[in-house]
Backbone as CSV, one residue per row, in Angstrom:
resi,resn,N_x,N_y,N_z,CA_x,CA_y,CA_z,C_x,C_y,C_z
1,UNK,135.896,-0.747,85.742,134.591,-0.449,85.185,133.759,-1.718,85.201
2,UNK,132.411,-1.756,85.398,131.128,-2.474,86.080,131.327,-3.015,84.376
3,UNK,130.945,-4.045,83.610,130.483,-4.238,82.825,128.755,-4.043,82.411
4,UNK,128.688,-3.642,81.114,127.373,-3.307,81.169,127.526,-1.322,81.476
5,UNK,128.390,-0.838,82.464,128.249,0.588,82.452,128.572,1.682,81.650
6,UNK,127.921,2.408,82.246,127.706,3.825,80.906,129.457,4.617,81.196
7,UNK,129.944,4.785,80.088,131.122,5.242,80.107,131.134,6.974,79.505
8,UNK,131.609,7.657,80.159,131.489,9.054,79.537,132.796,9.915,79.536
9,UNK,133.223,10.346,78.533,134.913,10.738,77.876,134.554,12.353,78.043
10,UNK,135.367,12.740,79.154,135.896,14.429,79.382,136.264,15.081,78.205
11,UNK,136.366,16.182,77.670,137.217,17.018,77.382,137.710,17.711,78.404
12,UNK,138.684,18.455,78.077,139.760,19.615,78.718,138.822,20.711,79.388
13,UNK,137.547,21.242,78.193,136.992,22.067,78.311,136.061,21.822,79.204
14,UNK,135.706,20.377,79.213,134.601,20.061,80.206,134.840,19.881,81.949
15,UNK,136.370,19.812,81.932,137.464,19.858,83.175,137.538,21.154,83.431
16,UNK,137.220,21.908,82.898,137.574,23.390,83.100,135.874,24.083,83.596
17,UNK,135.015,23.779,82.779,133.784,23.765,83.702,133.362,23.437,84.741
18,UNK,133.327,22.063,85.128,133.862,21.964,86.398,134.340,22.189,87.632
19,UNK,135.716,23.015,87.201,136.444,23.388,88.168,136.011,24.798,88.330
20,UNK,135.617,25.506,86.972,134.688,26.913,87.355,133.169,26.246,88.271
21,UNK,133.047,25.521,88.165,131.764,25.322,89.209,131.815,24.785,90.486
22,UNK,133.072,24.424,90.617,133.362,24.145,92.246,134.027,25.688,92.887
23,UNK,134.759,26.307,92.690,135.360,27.596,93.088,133.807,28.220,93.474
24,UNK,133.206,28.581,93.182,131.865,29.704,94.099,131.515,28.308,95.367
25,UNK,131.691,27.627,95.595,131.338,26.406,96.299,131.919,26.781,97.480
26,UNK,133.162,26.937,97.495,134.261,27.164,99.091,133.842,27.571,99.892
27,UNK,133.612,27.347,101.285,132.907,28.114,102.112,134.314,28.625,102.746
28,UNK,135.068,28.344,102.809,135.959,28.969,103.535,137.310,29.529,103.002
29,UNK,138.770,29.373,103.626,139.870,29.920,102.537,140.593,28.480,103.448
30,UNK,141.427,28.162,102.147,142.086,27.120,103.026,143.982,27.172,102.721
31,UNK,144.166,26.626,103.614,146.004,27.218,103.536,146.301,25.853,103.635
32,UNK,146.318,24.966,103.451,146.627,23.281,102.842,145.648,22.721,102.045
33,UNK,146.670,21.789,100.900,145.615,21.187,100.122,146.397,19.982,100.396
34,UNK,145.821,18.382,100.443,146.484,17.233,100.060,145.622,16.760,98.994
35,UNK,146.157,16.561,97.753,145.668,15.488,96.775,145.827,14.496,96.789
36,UNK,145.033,13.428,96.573,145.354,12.112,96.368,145.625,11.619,95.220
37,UNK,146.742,10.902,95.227,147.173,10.157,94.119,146.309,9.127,93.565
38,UNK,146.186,8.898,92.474,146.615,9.707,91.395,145.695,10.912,90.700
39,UNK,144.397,9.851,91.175,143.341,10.856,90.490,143.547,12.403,90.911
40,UNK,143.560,12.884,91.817,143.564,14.253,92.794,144.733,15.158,92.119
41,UNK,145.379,14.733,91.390,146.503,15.571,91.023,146.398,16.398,89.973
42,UNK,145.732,16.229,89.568,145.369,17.308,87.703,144.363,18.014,88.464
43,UNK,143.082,17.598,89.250,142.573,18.569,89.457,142.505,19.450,90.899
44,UNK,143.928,18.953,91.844,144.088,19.872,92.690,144.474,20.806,91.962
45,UNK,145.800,20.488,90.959,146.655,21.782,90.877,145.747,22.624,90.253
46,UNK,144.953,22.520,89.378,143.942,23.312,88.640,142.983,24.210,89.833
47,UNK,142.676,23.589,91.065,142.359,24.372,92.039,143.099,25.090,93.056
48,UNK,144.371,24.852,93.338,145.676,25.651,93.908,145.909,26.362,93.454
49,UNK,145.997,26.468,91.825,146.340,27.665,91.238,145.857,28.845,91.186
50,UNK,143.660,28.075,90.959,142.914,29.136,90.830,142.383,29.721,92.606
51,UNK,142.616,28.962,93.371,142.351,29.633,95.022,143.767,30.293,95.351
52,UNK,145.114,30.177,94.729,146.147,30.422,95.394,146.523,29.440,96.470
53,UNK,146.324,28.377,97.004,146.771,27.601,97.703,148.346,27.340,97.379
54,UNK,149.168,27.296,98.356,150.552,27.527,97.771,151.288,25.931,98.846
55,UNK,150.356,25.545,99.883,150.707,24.387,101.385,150.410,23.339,100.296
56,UNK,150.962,22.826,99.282,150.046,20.979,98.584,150.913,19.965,98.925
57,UNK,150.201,18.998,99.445,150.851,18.103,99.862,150.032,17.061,99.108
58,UNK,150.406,15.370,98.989,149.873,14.197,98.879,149.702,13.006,99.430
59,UNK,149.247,12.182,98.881,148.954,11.382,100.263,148.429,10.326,98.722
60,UNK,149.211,8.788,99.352,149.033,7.752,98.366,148.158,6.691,98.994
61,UNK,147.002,6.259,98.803,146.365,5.366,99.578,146.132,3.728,98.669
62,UNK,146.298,2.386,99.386,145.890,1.964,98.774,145.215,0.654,99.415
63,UNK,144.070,-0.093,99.246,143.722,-0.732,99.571,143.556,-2.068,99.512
64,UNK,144.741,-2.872,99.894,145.119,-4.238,99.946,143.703,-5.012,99.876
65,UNK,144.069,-6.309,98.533,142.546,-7.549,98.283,143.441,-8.328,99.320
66,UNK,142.978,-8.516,100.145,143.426,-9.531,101.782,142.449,-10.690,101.328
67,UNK,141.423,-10.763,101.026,140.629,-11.481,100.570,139.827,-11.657,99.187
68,UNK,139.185,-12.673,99.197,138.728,-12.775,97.903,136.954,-12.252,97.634
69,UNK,136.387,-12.738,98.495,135.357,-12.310,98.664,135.048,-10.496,98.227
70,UNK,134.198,-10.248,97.350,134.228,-8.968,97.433,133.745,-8.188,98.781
71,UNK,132.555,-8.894,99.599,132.276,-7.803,100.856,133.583,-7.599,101.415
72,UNK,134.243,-8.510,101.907,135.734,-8.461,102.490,136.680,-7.588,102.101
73,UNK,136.325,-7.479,100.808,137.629,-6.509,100.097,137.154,-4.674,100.431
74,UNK,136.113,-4.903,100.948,135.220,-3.431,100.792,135.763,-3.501,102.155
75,UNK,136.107,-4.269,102.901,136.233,-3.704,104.599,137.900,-3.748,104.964
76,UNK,139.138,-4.425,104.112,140.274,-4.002,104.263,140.290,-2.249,104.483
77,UNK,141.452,-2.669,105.492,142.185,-1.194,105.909,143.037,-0.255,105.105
78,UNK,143.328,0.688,104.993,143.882,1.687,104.056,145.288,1.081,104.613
79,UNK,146.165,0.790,103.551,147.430,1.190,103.585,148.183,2.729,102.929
80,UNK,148.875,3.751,103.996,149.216,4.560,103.125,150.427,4.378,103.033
81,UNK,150.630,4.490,101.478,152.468,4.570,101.324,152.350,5.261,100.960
82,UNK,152.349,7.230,100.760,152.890,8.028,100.996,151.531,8.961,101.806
83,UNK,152.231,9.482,102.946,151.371,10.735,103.697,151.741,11.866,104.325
84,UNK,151.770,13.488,104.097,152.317,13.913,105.002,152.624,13.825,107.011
85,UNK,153.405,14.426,106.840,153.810,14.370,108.610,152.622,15.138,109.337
86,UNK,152.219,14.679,110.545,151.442,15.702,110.990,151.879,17.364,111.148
87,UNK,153.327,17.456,111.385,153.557,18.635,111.389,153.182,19.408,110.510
88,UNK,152.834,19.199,109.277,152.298,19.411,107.986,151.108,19.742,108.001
89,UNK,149.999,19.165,108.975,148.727,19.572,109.146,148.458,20.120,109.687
90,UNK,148.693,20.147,111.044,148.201,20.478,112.335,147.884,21.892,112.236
91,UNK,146.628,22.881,112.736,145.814,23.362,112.648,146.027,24.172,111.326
92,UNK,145.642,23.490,110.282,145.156,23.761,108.723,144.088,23.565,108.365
93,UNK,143.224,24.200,108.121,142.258,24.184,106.804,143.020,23.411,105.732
94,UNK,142.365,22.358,105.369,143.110,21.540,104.342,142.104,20.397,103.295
95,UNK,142.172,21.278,102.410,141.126,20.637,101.086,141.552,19.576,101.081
96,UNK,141.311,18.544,100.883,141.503,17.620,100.322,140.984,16.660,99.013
97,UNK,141.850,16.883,97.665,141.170,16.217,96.236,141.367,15.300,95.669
98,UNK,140.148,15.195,95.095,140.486,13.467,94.227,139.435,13.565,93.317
99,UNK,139.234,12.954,91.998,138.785,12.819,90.868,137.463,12.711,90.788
100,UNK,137.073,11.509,91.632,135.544,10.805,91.757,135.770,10.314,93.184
101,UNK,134.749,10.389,94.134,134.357,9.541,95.090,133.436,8.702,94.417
102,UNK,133.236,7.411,94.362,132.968,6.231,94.118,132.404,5.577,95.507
103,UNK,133.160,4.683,95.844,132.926,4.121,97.281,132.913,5.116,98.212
104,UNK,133.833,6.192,98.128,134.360,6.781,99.335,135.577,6.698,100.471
105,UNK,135.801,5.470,100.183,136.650,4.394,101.274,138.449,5.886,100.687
106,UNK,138.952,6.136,100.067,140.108,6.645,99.867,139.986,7.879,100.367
107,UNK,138.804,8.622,100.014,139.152,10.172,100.512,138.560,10.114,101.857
108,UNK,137.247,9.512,102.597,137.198,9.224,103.923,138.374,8.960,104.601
109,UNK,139.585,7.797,104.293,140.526,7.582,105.133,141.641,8.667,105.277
110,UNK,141.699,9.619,103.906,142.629,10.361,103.859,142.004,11.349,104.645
111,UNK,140.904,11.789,104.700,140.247,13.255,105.808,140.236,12.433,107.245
112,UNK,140.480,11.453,107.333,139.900,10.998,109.233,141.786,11.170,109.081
113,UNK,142.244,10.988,108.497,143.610,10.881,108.707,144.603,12.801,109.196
114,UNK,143.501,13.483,108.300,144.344,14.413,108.295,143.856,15.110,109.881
115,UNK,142.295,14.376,109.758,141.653,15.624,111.342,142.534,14.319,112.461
116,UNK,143.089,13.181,112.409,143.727,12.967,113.493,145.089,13.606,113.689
117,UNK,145.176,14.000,112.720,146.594,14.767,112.613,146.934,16.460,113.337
118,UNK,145.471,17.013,113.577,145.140,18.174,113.985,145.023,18.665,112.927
119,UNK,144.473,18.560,111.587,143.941,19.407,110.683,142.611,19.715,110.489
120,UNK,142.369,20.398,109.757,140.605,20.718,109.730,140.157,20.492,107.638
121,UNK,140.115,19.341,108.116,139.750,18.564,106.730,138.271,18.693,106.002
122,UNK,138.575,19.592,104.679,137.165,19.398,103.776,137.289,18.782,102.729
123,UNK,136.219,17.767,101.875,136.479,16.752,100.615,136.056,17.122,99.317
124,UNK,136.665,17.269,98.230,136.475,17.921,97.328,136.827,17.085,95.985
125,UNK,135.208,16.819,94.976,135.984,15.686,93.970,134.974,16.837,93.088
126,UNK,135.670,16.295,91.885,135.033,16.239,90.396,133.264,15.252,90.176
127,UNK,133.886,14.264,90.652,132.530,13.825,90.186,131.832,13.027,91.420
128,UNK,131.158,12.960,91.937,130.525,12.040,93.025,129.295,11.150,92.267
129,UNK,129.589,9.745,93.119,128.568,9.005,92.708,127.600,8.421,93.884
130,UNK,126.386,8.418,94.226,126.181,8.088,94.971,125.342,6.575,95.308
131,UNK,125.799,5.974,94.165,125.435,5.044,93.752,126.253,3.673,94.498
132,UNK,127.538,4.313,94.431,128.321,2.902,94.870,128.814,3.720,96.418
133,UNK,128.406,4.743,96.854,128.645,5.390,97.844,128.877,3.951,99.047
134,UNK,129.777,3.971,99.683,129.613,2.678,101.357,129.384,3.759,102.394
135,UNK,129.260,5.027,102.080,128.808,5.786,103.595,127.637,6.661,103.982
136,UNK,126.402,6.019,103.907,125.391,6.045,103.982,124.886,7.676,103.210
137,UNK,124.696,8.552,104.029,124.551,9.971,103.550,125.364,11.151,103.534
138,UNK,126.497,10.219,103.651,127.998,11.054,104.231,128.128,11.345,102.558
139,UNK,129.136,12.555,102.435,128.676,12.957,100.551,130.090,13.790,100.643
140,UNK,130.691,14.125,99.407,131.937,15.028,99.647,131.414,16.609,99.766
141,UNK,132.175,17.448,100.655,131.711,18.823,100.843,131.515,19.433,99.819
142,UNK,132.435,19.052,98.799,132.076,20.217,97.068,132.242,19.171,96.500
143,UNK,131.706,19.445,95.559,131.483,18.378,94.244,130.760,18.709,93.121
144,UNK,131.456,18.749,91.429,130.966,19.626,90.648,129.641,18.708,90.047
145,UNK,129.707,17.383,90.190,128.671,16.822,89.535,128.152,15.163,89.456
146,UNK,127.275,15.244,90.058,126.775,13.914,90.467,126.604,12.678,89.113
147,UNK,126.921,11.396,89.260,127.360,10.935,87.575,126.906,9.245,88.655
148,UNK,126.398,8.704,87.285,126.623,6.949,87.879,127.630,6.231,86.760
149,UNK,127.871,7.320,85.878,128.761,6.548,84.449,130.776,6.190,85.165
150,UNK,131.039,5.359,84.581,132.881,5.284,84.576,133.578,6.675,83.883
151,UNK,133.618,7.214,84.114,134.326,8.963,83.759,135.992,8.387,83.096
152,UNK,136.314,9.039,82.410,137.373,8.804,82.163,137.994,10.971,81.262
153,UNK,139.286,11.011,81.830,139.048,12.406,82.105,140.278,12.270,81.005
154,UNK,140.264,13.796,80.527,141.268,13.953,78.963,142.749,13.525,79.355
155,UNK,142.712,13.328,81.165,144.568,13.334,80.776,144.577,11.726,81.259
156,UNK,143.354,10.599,80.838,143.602,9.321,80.851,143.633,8.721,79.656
157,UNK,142.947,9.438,78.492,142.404,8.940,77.380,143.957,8.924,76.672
158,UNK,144.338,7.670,75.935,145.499,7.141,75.212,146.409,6.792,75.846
159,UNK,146.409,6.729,77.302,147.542,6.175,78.553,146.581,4.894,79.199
160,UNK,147.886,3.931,79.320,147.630,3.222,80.239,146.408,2.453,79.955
161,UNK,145.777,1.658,81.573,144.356,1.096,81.408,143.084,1.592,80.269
162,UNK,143.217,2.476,80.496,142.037,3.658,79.870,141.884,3.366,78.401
163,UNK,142.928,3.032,78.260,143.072,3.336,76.328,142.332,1.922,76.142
164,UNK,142.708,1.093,77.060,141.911,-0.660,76.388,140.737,-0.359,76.448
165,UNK,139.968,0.677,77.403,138.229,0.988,77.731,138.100,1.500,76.507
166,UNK,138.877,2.670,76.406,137.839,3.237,74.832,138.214,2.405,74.325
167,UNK,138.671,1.382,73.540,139.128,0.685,72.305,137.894,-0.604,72.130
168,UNK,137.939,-0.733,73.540,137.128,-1.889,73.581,135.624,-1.854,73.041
């Protein structure tokens, strides 16, 4: 979190709105989902369950500080340590979720990853920002709600990093 930024605390109920407002969104039916770790995981399954998607797979991305410089750090390469096999993709419709696009840099690498794989990759977050966006007018295909605040969602609040933000 940016110091100085606006911080805004989920409820359950407000996760659940949400996810009722991305479902009329789908343009299509899709028979793979990959979530990304970590964020992508509370609210794929919440969308697997409610589309029936039954193919979920994940995919762990992370992006090595090689340098110190921040522009530099914005242009390191994705390392993935965990991704499905292409056999796994190859000609799927395959959602792909994650929490917030922010930069973009994680769910971009995970969709160029899955269409080199022979899948047919669409991007799907909770919150988009287009503020810290790095890909010009490139935007995720569904997205329940455009935000410039640090989100912090009910199943972060009292775990981990998160708990020092609210406290602080």
């Amino acid at each position: 979190m940016q110091p100085g930024q606006r911080r805004e605390v989920l409820t359950w109920d407000d996760v659940d709105r949400l996810i009722e407002y991305l479902l009329p969104q789908f343009r299509r039916e899709f028979n793979a989902m990959v979530m990304i770790t970590r964020g992508g995981i509370i609210p794929g399954g919440l969308l697997a369950e409610a589309m029936g998607i039954t193919h979920i797979l994940t995919a762990a991305v992370d992006f090595p500080a090689q340098m110190q410089a921040e522009a530099n750090k914005l242009m390191a390469w994705p390392q993935f340590l965990q991704f499905p096999s292409d056999d796994l993709l190859v000609g799927r419709a395959t959602l792909i979720v994650d929490d917030v696009w922010g930069s973009g840099r994680t769910i971009t690498a995970v969709k160029n990853r899955v269409s080199a794989a022979g899948g047919f990759p669409e991007t799907c977050v909770l919150h988009f920002n287009p503020y810290r966006n790095l890909f010009g007018n490139t935007r995720p295909d569904y997205y329940a709600a455009i935000t410039d605040a640090y989100i912090v969602y009910p199943w972060e609040v009292d775990r981990g990093p998160d708990k020092m933000l609210l406290e602080g």
